[in-house]
C-alpha positions as CSV (number, residue, x, y, z in Angstrom):
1,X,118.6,86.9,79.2
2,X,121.3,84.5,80.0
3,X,121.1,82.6,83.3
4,X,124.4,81.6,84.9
5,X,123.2,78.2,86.9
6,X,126.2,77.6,88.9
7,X,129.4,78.8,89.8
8,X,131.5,77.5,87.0
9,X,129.1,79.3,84.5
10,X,129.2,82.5,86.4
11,X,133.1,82.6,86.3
12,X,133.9,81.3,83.3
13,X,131.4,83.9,81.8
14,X,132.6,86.7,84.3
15,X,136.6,86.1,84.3
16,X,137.1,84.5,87.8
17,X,139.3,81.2,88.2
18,X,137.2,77.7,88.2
19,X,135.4,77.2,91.9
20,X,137.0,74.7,94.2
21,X,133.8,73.6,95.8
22,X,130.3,73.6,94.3
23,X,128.2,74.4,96.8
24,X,130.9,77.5,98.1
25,X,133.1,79.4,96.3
26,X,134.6,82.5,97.2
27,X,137.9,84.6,96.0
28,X,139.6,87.8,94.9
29,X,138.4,90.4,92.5
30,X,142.2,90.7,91.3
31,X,142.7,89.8,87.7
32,X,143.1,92.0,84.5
33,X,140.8,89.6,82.1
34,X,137.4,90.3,84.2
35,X,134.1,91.4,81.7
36,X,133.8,94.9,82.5
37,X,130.4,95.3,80.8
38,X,127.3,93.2,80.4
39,X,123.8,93.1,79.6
40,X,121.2,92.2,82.7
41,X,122.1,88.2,83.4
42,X,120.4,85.7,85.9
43,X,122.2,84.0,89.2
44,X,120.7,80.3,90.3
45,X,123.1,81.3,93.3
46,X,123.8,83.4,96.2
47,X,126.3,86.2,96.4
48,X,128.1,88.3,98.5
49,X,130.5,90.9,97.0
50,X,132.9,93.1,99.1
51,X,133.7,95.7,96.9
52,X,136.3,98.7,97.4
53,X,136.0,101.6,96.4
54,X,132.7,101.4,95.8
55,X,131.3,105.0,96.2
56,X,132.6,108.2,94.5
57,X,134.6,109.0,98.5
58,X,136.1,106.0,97.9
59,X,133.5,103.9,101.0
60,X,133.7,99.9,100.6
61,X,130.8,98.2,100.4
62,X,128.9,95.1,100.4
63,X,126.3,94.0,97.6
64,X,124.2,90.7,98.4
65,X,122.6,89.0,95.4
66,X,119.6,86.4,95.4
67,X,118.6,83.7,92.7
68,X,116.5,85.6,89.9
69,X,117.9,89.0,90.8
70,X,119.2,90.1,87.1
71,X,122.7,91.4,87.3
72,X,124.0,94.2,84.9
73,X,127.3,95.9,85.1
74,X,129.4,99.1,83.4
75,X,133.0,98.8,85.0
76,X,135.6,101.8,84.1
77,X,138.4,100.3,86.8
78,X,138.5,96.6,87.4
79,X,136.8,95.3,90.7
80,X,138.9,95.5,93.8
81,X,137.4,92.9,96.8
82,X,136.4,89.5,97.8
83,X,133.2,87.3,96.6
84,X,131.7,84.2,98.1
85,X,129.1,82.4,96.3
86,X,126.9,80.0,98.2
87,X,124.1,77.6,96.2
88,X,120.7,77.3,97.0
89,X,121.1,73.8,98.2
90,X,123.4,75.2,100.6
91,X,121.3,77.9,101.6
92,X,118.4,75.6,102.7
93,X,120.3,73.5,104.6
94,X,121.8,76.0,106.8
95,X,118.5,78.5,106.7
96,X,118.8,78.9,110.2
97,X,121.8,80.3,110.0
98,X,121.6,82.4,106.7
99,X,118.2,83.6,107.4
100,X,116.6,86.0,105.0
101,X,119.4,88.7,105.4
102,X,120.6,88.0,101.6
103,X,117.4,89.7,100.3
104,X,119.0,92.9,101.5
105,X,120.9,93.2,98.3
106,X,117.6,94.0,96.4
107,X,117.2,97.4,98.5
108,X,120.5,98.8,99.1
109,X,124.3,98.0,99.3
110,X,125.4,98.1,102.9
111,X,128.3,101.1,103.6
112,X,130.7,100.4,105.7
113,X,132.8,102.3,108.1
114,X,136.7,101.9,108.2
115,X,136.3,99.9,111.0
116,X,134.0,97.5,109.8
117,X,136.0,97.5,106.5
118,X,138.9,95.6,108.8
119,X,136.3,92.8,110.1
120,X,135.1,92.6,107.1
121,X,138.0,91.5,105.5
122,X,139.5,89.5,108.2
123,X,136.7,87.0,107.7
124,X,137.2,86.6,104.3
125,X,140.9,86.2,104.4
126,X,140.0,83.4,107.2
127,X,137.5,82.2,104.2
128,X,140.6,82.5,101.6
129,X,142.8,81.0,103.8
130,X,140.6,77.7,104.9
131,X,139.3,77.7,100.9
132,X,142.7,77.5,99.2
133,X,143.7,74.8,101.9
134,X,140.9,72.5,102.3
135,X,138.2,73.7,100.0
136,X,136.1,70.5,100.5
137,X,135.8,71.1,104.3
138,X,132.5,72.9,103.8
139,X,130.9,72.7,107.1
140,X,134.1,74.8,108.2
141,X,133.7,77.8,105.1
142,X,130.2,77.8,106.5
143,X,130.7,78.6,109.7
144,X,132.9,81.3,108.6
145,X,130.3,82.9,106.3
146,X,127.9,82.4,109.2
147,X,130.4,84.5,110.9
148,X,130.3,87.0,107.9
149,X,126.8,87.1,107.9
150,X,125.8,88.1,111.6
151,X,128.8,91.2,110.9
152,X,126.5,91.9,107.8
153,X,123.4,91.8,109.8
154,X,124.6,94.1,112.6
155,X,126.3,96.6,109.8
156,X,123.3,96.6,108.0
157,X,121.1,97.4,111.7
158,X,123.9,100.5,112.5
159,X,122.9,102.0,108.6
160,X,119.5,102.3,109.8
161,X,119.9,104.5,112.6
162,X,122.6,106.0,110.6
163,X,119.9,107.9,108.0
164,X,116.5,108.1,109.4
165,X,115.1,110.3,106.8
166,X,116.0,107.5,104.3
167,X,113.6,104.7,106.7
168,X,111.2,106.9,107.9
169,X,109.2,107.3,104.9
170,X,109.0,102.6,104.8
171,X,107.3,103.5,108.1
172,X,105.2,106.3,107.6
173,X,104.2,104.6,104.0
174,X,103.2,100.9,106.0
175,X,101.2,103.1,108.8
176,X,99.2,104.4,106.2
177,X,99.1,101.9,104.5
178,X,97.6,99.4,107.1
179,X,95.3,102.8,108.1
180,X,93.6,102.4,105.2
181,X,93.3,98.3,104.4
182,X,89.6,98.9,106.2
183,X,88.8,101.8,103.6
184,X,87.4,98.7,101.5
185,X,85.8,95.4,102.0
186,X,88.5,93.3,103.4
187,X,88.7,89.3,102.0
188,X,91.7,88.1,104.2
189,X,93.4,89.4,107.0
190,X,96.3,91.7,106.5
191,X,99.6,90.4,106.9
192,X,103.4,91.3,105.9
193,X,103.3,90.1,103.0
194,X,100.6,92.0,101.3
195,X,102.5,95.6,102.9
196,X,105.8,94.4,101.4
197,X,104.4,93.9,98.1
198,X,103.1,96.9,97.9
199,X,106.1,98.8,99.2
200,X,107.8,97.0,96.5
201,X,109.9,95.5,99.0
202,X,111.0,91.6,100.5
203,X,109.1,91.0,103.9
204,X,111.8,90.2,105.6
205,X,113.4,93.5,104.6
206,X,110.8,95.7,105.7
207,X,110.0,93.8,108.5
208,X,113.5,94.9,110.3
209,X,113.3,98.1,109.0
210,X,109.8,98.2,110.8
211,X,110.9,96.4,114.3
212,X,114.2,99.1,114.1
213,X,112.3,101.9,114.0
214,X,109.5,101.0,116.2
215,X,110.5,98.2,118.8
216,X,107.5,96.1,117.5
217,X,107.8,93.6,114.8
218,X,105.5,94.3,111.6
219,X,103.3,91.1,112.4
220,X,102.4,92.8,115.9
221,X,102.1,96.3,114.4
222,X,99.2,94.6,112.3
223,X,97.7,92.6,114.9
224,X,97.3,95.9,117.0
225,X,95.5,97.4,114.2
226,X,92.9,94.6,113.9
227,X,92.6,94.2,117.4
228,X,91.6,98.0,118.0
229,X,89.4,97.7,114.7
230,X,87.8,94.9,116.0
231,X,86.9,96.8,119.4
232,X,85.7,99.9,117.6
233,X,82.8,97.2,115.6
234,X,82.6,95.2,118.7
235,X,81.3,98.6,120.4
236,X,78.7,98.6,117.6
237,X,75.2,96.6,119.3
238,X,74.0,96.7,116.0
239,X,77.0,94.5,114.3
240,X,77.2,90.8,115.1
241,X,80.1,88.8,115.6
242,X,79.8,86.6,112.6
243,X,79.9,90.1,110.3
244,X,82.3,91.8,112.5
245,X,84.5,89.0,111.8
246,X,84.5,88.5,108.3
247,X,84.7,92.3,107.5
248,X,87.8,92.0,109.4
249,X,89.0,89.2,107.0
250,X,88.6,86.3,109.2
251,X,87.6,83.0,107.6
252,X,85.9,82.0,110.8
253,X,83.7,83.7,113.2
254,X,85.7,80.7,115.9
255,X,88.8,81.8,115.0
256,X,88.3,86.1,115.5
257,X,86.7,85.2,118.9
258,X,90.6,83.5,119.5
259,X,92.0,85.8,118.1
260,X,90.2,88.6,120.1
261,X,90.9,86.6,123.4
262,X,94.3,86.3,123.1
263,X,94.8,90.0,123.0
264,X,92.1,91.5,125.5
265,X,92.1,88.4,127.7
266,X,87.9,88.6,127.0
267,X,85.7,87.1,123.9
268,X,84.2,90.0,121.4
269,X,81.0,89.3,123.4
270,X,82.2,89.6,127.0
271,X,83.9,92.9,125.9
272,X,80.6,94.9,124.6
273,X,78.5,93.8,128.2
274,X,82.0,95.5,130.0
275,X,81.5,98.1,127.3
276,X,77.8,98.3,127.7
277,X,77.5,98.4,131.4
278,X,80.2,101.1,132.1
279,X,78.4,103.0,129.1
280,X,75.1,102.3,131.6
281,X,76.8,103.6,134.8
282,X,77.9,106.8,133.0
């Protein structure tokens, strides 16, 4: 599989004109000489595509790629849109403002409505604009694709609640999912990672999906589960904290009796006496 290290691979080998900058690079799908087929090829870069057209009604879209996500294409009309390209060096710097959001592109295109198909492509005619001027002032295409980004971001939340069918099964599948970690012998404690892997998804991805549909982020979904897990063995006088709290997946019995206070505002022992004397008084 070939892999396309940087921007002046990727055009040469895709038909776009030489990049300007080489940690931005960003233009017009608008030439006749563009490879309309290829086998599955590797990106060391980011990607944003804005493509028009893009469903059989004739919806735009946009299509985020991510560093060692293979790319394969079968074109019948050439590309109509806009693309900016962003490096990883790029990314890192500016996490803060890029987030995770570009792991999007690995679960779904984002539809856009006719109105976010203007603001859309407002931004990246500012982009075009600032690019074919100053191309080296990169701190100001930045802040543009910044811009671009918190528009995808907010498009991306308004598909969610636009097809709830489509979301609801992530949630019901990562409620069952955490249901049943206990079934077995836990080793570690659950966390987001573990849920997204096997939802064959990126954490960051299901975790908004999660937080949209339930106004509770996937982190505190799990840490609810534990916490009423742990109460339901904490109620057991046979159990003792040290096995409670490595069944649970805690390393340390210290750091479940933490844990446990920070949620019920009591340790795992001073909840079973309140347990055990309104059990008595009953």
């Amino acid at each position: 599989m070939i892999t396309l290290k940087n921007f002046k691979e990727h055009n040469e080998y895709v038909g776009l004109p030489v990049p300007k900058n080489e940690h931005i690079d960003l233009g017009v799908y608008d030439r006749s000489d563009m490879r309309m087929k290829s086998e599955p090829v590797m990106i060391d870069f980011y990607r944003i595509s804005y493509k028009r057209n893009y469903t059989e009604n004739g919806q735009d879209a946009v299509l985020l790629y991510s560093p060692e996500h293979p790319l394969e294409w079968d074109l019948e009309d050439q590309l109509k849109g806009y693309y900016l390209q962003l490096s990883k060096e790029l990314i890192n710097e500016h996490r803060y403002l890029f987030q995770n959001h570009m792991e999007y592109g690995q679960h779904e295109p984002l539809y856009l409505t006719e109105n976010e198909e203007r603001e859309i492509e407002d931004i990246f005619e500012s982009l075009l604009r600032h690019y074919k001027e100053q191309p080296e002032k990169t701190y100001v295409l930045v802040s543009y694709a910044h811009v671009l980004m918190i528009l995808i971001e907010n498009f991306y939340k308004r598909q969610f609640s636009t097809d709830i069918n489509k979301y609801n099964h992530i949630v019901t599948e990562f409620q069952q999912l955490l249901h049943d970690y206990y079934s077995w012998e836990a080793d570690q404690l659950p966390n987001v990672q573990y849920f997204a892997d096997k939802l064959n998804l990126t954490p960051n991805y299901l975790g908004d999906i999660i937080k949209h549909h339930t106004d509770k982020t996937a982190i505190e979904t799990i840490h609810d589960h534990i916490i009423q897990k742990a109460k339901e063995l904490v109620r057991e006088d046979y159990s003792n904290m040290s096995q409670i709290a490595y069944s649970l997946g805690f390393e340390y019995p210290n750091n479940f009796s933490k844990f446990f206070k920070n949620h019920t505002e009591m340790t795992p022992s001073e909840f079973r006496k309140r347990h055990q004397k309104t059990n008595t008084k009953i």
